[in-house]
Each structure stands twice: as C-alpha cells, then as structure tokens.
C-alpha positions in Angstrom: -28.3 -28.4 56.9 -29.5 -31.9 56.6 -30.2 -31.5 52.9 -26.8 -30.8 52.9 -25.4 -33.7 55.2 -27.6 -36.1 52.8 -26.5 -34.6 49.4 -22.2 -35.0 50.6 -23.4 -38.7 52.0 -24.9 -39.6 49.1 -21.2 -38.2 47.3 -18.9 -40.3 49.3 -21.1 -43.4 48.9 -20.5 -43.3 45.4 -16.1 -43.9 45.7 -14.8 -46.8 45.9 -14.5 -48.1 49.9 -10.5 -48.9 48.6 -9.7 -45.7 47.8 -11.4 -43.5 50.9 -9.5 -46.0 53.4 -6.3 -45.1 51.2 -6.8 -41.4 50.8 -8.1 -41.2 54.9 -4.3 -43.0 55.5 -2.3 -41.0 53.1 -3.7 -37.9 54.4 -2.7 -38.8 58.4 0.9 -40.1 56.9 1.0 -36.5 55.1 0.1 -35.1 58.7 2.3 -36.8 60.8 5.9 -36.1 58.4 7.5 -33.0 59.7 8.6 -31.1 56.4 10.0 -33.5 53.4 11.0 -36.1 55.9 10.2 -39.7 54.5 8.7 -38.0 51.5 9.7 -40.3 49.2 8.8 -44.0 51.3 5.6 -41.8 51.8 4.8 -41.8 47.8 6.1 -44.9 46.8 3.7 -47.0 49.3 0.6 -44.8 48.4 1.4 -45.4 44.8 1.8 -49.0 45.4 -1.5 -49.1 47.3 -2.9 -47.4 44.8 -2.3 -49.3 42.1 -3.8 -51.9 43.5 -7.6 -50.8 44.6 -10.0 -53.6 44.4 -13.6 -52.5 42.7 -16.8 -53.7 43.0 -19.2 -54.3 40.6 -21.3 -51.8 41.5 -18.1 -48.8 42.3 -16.8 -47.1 38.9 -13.2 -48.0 37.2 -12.0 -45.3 35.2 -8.8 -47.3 34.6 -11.1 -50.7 33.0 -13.8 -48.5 31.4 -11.2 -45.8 29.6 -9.8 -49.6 28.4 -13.1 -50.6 27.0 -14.5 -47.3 25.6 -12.0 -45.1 25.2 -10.9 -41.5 27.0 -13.2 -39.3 26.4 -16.3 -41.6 27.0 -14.7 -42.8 30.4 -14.4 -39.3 31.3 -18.2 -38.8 30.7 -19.4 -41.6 31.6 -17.1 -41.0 35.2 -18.8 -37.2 35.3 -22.0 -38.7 35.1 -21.8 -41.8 37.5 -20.5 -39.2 40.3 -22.2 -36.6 39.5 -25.1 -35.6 42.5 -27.4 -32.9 42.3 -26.7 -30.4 45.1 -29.9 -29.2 47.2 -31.7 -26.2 46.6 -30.3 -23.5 48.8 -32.7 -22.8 52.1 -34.8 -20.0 51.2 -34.6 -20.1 47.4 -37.4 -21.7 45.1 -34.4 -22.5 42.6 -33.3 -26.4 42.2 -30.6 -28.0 42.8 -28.0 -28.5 40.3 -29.0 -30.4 37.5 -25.8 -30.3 35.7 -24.5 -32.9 33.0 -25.2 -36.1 33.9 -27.3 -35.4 36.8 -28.8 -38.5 38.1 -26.9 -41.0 36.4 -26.3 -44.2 37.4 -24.7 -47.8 36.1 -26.3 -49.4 34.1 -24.9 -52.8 32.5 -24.6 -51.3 28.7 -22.8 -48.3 30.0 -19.5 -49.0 31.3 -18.1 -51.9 29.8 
C-alpha cells in the first residue's frame, strides 16, 4: 500500500502545479452545474485558464517543446518525462513496470 501511495505521489509531482489547481477547480465547477446549465461560461473560462498555465523550468511544455522538436519527439520525449515505474505487486518477485521511457528525466539537451 505504501509502495503504491509513493509510486501515485511521485506521478502527480511530475504535472505542472498550474494545471492540478485548474483541473481540481474545473472538476468542482463540473460538480456543482445541475445538467448543461452554464455549460458553456463553464468551458470558455477553463479554456481561457488553460491557455494560460505558467511552467517552470523544471515542469514539461508539450506546447514549447512540440515547437522546438517537432510532434512526434514531443510526444516521446512527454511519454518519457512522465512516465513512472509502477511497484512490484505485493507477493510477486516480478518488477515494476519498466516500460518506454522508464526513469526518464530532463535533462537540458532534451527538451528544447
């Protein structure tokens, strides 16, 4: 169970602190509309939040690095920054995930 805890911890940590306070407040405005009421003023101020998420150096930019490399190495390279191996599973000798990209991190010739 703590394996676990620290393996979806370590997940999170990775996104950018912008876009899990605007997701967190999208998702209680979702919540709190009773069927497609405000629908619309609910979009168009998530969108314009959105649009403007604020990085740090160290968080990944999909939007700056597909700019500067191109799509499909953006996409990779975004696979591999938040990619996190899972645990083993309690009573198995297997593992964790090592899947593609597994342990990747920034480094300053890979994004930009």
């Amino acid at each position: 169970m703590e394996a676990r805890a620290d393996w979806y911890a370590r997940k999170v940590a990775k996104m950018p602190a912008d876009g899990i306070v605007l997701a967190k407040e999208a998702f209680r405005l979702v919540e709190q509309l009773q069927a497609y009421e405000a629908e619309e003023v609910g979009s168009d101020l998530v969108h314009a939040y959105g649009t403007n998420l604020q990085f740090e150096d160290d968080e990944f930019d999909l939007v700056k690095v597909r700019a500067a490399r191109g799509s499909k190495r953006a996409f990779e390279l975004r696979d591999a920054y938040f990619h996190v191996p899972e645990p083993a599973t309690p009573g198995s000798d297997a593992p964790g995930s090592d899947g593609p990209g597994a342990g990747a991190e920034r480094k300053d010739d890979g994004w930009g």
